[in-house]
CHARMM-style PDB file with segment names, atoms N, HN, CA, C and O in Angstrom:
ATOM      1  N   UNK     1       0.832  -1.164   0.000  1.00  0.00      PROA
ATOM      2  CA  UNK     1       0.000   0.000   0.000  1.00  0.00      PROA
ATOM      3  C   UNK     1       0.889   1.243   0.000  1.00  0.00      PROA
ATOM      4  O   UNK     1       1.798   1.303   0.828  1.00  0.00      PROA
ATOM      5  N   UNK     2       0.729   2.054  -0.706  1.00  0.00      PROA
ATOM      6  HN  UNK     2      -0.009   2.006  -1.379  1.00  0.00      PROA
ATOM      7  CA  UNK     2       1.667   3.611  -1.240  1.00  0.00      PROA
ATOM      8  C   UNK     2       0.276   4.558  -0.370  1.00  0.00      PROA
ATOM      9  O   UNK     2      -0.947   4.431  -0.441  1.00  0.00      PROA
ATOM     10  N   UNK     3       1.167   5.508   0.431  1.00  0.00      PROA
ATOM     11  HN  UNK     3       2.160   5.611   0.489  1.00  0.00      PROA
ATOM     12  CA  UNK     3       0.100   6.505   0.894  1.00  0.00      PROA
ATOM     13  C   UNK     3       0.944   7.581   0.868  1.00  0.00      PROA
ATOM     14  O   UNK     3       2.161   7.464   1.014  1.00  0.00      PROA
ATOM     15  N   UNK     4       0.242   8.882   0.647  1.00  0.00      PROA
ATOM     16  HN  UNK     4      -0.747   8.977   0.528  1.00  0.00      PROA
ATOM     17  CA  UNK     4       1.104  10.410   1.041  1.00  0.00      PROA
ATOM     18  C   UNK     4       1.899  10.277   2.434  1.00  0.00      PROA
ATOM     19  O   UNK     4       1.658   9.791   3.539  1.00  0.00      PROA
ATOM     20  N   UNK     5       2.900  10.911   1.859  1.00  0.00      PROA
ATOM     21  HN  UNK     5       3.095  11.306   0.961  1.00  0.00      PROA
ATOM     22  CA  UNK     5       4.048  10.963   3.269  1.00  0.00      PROA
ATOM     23  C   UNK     5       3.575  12.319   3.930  1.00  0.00      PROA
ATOM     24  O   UNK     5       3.814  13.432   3.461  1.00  0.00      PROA
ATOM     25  N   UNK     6       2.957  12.095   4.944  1.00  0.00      PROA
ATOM     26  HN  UNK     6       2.763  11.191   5.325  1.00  0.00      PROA
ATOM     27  CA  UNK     6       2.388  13.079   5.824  1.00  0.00      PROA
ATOM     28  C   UNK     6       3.163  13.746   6.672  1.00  0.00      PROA
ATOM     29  O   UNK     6       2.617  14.702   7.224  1.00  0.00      PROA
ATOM     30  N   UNK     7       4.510  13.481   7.000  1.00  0.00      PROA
ATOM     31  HN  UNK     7       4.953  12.705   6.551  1.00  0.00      PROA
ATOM     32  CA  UNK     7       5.646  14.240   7.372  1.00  0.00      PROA
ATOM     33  C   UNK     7       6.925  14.672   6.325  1.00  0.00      PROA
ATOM     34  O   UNK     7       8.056  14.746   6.804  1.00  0.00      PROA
ATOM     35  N   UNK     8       6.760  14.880   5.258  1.00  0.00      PROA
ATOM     36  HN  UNK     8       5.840  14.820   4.869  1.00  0.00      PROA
ATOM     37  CA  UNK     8       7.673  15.725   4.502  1.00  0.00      PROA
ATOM     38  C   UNK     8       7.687  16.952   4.996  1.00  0.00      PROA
ATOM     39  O   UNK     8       8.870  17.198   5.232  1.00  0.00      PROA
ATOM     40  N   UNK     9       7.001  17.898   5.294  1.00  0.00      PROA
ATOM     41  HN  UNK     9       6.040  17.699   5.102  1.00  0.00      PROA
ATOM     42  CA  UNK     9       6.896  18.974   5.878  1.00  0.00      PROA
ATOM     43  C   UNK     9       7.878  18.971   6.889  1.00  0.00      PROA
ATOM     44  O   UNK     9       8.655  19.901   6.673  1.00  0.00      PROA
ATOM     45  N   UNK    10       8.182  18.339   7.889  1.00  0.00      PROA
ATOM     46  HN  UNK    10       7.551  17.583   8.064  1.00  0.00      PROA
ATOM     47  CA  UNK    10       8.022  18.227   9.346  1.00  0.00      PROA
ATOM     48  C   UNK    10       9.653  17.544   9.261  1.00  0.00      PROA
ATOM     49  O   UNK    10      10.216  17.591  10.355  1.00  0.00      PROA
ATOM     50  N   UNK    11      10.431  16.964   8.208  1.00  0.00      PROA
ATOM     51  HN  UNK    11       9.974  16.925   7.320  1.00  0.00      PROA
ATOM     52  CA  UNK    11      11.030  15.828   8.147  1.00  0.00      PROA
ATOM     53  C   UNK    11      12.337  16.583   7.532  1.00  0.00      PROA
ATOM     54  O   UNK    11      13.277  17.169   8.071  1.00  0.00      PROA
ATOM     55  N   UNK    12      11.956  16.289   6.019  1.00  0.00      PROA
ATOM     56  HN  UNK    12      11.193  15.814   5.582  1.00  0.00      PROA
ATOM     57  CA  UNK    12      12.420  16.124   4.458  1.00  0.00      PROA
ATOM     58  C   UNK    12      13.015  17.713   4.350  1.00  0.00      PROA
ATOM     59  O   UNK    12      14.217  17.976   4.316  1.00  0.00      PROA
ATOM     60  N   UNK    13      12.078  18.572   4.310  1.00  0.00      PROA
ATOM     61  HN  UNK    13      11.102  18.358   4.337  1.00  0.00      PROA
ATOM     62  CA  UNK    13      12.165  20.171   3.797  1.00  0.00      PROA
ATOM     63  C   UNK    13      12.567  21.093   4.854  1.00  0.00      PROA
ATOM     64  O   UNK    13      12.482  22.320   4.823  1.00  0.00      PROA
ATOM     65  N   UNK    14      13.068  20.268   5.907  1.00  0.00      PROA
ATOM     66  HN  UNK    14      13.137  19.271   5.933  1.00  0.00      PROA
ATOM     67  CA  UNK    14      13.635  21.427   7.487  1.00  0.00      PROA
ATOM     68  C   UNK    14      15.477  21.061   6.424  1.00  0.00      PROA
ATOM     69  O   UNK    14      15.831  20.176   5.645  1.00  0.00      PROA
ATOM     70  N   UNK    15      16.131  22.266   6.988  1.00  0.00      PROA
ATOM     71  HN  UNK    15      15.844  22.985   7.621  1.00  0.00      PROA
ATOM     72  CA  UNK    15      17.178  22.505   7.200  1.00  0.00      PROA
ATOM     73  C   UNK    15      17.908  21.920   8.450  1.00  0.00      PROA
ATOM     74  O   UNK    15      17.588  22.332   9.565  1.00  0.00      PROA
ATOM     75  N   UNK    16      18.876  20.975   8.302  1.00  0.00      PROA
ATOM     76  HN  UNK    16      19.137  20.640   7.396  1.00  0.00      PROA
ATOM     77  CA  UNK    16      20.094  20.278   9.425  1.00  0.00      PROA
ATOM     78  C   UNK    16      20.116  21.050  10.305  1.00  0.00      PROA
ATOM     79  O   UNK    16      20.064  20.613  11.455  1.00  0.00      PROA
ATOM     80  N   UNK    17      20.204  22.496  10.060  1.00  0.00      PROA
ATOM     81  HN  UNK    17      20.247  22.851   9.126  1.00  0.00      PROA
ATOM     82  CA  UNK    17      21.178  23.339  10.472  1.00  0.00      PROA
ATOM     83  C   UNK    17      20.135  24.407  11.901  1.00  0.00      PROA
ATOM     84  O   UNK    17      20.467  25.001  12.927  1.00  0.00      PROA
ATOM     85  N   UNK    18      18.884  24.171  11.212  1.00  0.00      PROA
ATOM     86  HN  UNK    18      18.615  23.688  10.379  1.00  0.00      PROA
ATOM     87  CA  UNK    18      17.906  24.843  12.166  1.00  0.00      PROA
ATOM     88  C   UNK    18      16.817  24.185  12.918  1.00  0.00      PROA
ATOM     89  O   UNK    18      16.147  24.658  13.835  1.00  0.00      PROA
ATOM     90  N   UNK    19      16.728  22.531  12.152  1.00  0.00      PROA
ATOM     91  HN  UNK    19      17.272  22.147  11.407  1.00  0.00      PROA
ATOM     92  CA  UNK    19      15.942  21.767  13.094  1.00  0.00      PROA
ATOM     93  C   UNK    19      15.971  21.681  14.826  1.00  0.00      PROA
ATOM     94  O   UNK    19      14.959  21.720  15.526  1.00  0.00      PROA
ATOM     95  N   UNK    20      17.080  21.582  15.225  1.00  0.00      PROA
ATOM     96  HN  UNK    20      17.902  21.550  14.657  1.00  0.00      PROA
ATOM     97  CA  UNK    20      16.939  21.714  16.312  1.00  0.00      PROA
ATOM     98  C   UNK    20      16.611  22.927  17.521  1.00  0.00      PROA
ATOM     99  O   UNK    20      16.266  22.662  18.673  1.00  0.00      PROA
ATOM    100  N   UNK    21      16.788  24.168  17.020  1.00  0.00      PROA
ATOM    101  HN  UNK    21      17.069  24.384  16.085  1.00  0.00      PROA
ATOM    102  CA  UNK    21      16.919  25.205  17.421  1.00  0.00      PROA
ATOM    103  C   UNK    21      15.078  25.226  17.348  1.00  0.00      PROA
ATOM    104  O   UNK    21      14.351  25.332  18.336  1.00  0.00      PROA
ATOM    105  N   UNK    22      14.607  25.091  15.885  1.00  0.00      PROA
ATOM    106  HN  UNK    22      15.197  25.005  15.083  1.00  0.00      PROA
ATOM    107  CA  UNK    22      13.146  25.090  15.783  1.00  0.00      PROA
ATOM    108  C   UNK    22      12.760  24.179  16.667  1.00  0.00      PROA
ATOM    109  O   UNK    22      12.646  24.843  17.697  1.00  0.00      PROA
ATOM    110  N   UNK    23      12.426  22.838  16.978  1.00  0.00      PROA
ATOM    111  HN  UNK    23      12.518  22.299  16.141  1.00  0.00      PROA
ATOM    112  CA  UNK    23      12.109  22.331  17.610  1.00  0.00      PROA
ATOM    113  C   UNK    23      11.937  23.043  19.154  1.00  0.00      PROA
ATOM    114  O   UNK    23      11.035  23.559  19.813  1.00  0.00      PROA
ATOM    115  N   UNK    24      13.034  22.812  19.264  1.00  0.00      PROA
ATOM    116  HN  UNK    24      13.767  22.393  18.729  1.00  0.00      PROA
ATOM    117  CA  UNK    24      13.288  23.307  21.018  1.00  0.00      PROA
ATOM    118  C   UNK    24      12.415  24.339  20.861  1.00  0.00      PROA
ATOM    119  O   UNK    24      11.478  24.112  21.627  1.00  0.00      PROA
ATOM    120  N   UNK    25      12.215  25.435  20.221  1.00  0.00      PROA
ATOM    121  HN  UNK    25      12.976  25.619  19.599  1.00  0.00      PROA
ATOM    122  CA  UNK    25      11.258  26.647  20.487  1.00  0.00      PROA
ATOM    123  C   UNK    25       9.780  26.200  20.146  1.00  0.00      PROA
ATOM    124  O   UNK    25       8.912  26.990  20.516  1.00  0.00      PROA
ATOM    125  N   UNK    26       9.389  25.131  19.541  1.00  0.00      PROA
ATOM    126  HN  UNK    26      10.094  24.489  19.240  1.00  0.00      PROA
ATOM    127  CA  UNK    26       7.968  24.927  19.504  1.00  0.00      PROA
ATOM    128  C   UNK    26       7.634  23.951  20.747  1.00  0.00      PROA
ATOM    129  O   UNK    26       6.486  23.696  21.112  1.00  0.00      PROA
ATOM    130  N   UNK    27       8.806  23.445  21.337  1.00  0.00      PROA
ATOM    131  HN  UNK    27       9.738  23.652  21.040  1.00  0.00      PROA
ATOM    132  CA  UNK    27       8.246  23.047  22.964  1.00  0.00      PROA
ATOM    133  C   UNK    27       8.658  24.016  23.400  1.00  0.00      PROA
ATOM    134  O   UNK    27       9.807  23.598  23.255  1.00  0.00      PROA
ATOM    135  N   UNK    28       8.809  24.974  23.822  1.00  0.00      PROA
ATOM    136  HN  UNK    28       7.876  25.314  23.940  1.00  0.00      PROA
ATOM    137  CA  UNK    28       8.838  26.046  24.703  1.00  0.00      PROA
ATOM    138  C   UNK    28       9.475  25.636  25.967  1.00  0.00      PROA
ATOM    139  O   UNK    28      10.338  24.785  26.176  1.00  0.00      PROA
ATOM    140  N   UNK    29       8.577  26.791  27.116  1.00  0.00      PROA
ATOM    141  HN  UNK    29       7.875  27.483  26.946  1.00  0.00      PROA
ATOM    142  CA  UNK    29       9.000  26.330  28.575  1.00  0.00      PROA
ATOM    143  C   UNK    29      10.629  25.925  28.329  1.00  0.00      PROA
ATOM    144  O   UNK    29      11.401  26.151  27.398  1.00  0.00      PROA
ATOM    145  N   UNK    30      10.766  25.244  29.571  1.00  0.00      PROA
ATOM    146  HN  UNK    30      10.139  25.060  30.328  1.00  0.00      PROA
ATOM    147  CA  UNK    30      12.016  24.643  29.968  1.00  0.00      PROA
ATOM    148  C   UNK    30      13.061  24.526  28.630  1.00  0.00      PROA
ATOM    149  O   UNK    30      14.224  24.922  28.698  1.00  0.00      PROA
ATOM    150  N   UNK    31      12.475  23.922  27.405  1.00  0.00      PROA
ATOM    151  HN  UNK    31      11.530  23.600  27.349  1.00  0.00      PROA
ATOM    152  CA  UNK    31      12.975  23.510  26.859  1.00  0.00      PROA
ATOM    153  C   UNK    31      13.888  24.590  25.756  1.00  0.00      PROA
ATOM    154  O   UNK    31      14.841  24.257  25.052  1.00  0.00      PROA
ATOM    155  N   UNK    32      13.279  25.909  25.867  1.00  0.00      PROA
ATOM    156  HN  UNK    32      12.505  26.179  26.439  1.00  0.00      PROA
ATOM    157  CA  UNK    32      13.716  27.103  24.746  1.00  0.00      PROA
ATOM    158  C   UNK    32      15.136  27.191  25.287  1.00  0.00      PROA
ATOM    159  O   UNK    32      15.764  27.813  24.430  1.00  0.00      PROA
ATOM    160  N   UNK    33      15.721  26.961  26.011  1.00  0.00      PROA
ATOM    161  HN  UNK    33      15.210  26.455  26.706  1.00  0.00      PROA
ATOM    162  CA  UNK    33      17.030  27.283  26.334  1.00  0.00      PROA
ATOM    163  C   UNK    33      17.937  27.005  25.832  1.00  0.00      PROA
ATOM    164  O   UNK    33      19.007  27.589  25.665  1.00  0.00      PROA
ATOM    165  N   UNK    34      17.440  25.745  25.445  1.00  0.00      PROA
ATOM    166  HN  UNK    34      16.570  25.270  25.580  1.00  0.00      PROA
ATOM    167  CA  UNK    34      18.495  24.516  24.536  1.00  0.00      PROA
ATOM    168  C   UNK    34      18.275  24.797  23.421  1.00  0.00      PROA
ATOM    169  O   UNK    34      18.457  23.809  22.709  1.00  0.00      PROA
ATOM    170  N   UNK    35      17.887  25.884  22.725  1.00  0.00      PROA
ATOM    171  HN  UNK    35      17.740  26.686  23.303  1.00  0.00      PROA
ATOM    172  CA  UNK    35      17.518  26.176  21.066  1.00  0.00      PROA
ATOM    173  C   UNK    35      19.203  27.207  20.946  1.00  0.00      PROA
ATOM    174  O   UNK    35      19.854  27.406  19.920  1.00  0.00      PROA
ATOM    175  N   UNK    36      19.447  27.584  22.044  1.00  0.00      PROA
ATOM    176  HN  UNK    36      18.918  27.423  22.878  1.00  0.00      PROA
ATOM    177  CA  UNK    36      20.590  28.202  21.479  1.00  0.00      PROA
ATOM    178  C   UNK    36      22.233  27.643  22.436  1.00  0.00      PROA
ATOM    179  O   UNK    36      23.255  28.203  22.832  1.00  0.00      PROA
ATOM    180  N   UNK    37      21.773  26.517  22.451  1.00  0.00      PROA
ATOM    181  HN  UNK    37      20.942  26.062  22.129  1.00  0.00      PROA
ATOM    182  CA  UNK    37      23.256  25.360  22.897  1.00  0.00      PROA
ATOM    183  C   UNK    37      24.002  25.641  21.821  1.00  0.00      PROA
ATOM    184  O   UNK    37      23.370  25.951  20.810  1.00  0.00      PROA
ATOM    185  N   UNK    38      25.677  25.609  21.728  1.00  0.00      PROA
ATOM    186  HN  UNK    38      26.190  25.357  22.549  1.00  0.00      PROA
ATOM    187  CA  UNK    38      25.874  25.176  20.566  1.00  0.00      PROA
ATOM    188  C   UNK    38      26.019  24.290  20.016  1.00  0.00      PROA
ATOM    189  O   UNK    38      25.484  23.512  20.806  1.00  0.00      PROA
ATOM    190  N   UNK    39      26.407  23.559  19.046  1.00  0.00      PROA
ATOM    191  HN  UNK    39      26.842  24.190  18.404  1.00  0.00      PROA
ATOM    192  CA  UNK    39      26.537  22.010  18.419  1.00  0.00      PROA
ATOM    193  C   UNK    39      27.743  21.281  19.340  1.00  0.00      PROA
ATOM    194  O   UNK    39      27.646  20.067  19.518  1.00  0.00      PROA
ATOM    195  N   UNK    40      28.579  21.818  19.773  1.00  0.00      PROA
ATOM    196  HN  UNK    40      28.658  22.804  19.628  1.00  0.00      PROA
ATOM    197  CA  UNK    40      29.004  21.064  20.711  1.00  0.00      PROA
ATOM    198  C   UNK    40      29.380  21.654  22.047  1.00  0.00      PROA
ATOM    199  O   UNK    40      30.097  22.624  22.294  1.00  0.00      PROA
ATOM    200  N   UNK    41      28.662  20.757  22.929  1.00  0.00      PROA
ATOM    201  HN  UNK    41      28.080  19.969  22.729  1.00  0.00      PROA
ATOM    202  CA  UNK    41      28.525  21.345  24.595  1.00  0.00      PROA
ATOM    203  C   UNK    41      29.644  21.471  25.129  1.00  0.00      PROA
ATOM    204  O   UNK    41      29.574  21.937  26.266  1.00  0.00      PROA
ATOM    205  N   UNK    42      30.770  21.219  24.728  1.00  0.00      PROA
ATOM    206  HN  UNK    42      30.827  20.840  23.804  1.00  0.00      PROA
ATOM    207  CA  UNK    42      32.152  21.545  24.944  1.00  0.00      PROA
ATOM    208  C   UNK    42      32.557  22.878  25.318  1.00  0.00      PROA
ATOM    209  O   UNK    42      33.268  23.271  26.243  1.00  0.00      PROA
ATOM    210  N   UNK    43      31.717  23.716  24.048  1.00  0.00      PROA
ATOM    211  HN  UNK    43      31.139  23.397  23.297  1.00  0.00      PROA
ATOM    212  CA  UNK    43      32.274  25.018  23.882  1.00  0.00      PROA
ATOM    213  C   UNK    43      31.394  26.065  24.810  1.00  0.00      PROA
ATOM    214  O   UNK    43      31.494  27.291  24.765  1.00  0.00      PROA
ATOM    215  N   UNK    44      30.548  25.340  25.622  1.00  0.00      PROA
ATOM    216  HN  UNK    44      30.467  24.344  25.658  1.00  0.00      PROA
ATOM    217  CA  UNK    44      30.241  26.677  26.676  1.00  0.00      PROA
ATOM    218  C   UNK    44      30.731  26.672  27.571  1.00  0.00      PROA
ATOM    219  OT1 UNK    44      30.562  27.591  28.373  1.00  0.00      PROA
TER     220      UNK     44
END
């Protein structure tokens, strides 16, 4: 069975580079803090 991929949006068409930063800000709360970690926790 072939069905529409209902997460291309969400998946496929985000950028590497900003997925995570987006994420973290659409959970909010607690979690917005970590939208601006940098890629490696080393460097704070």
């Amino acid at each position: 069975m072939v069905t529409e991929n209902i997460y291309k949006k969400d998946v496929i068409e985000k950028s590497y580079k900003s997925f995570w930063k987006e994420k973290m800000l659409e959970f909010g709360g607690e979690y917005s803090i970590w939208s601006n970690a940098p890629e490696n926790p080393s460097y704070n």
